[in-house]
C-alpha positions as CSV (number, residue, x, y, z in Angstrom):
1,X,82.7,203.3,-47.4
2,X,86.1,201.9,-46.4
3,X,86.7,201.5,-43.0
4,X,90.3,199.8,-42.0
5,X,92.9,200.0,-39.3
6,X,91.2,197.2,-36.8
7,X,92.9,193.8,-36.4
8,X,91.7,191.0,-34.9
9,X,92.8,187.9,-34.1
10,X,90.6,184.7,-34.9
11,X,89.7,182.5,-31.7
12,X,90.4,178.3,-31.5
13,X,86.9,178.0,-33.5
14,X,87.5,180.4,-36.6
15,X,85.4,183.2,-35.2
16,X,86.1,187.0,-34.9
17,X,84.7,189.9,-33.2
18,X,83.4,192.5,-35.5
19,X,84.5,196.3,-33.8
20,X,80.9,197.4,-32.6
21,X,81.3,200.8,-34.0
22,X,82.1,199.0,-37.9
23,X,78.1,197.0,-37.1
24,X,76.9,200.3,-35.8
25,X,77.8,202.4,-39.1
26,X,76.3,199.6,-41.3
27,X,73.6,198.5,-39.4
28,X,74.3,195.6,-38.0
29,X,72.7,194.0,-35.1
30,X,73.0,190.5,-33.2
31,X,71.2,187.9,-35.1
32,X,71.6,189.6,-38.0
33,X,72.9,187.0,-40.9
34,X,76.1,188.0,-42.9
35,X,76.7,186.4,-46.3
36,X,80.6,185.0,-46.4
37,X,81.8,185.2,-49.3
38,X,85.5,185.1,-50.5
39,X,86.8,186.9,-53.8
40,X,90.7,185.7,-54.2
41,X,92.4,186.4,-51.1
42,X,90.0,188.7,-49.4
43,X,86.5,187.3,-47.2
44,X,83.5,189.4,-47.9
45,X,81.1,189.9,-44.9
46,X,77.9,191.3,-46.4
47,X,74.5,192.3,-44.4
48,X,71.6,189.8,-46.3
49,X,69.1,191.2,-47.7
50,X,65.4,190.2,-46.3
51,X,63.9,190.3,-49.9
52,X,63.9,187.9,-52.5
53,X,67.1,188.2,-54.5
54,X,65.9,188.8,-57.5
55,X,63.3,191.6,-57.1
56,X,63.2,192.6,-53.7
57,X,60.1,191.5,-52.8
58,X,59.5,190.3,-49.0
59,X,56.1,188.5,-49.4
60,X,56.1,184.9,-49.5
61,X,59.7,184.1,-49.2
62,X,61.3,180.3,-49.5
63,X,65.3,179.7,-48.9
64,X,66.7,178.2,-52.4
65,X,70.7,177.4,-51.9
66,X,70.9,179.6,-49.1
67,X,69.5,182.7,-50.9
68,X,65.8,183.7,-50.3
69,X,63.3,184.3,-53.6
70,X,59.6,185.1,-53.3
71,X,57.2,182.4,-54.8
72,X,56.4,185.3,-57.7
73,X,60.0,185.0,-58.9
74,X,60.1,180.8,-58.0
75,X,57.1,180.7,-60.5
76,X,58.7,182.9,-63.2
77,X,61.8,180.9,-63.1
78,X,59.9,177.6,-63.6
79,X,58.3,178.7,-66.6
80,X,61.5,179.8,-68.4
81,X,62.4,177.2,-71.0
C-alpha cells in the first residue's frame, strides 16, 4: 500500500506526528514499537514484529541487538559451526 500526500514538519527534538488515519490502516497503536530504518535517502518506519525474527515464534523471547529471537532459534544458532 502506498499512502502519500501528508507533510509534516519535525519538532525541536526530531519527532513527527504520524496522521492517525496512516496508524489506523496499518495497525498501529500507542506504545506500539516502530523499527527506523533508513535505505539511501528515504527513513523506513516499520511495525515490529512480536515473534522471534527468525521463525516467528513468540515463546520464550530474549532482545539480541535490538531484534527479538526465541531461545529455540538462540540454541540453533550456537550450535552452528
Amino acid at each position: 500500500m502506498k499512502v502519500g500526500g501528508v507533510i509534516r514538519t519535525i519538532d525541536r527534538l526530531g519527532r513527527i506526528v504520524i496522521p492517525k488515519s496512516m496508524c489506523k490502516s496499518l495497525g498501529i497503536q500507542a506504545e506500539d514499537e516502530l523499527d527506523v530504518t533508513v535505505e539511501g535517502e528515504r527513513i523506513i518506519l516499520q511495525k515490529c514484529r512480536n515473534g522471534c525474527v527468525f521463525c516467528g515464534s513468540s515463546d520464550r523471547l530474549v532482545v539480541f541487538n535490538g531484534r527479538k529471537v526465541c531461545a529455540d532459534c538462540v540454541d540453533s544458532i550456537s550450535t552452528m559451526k
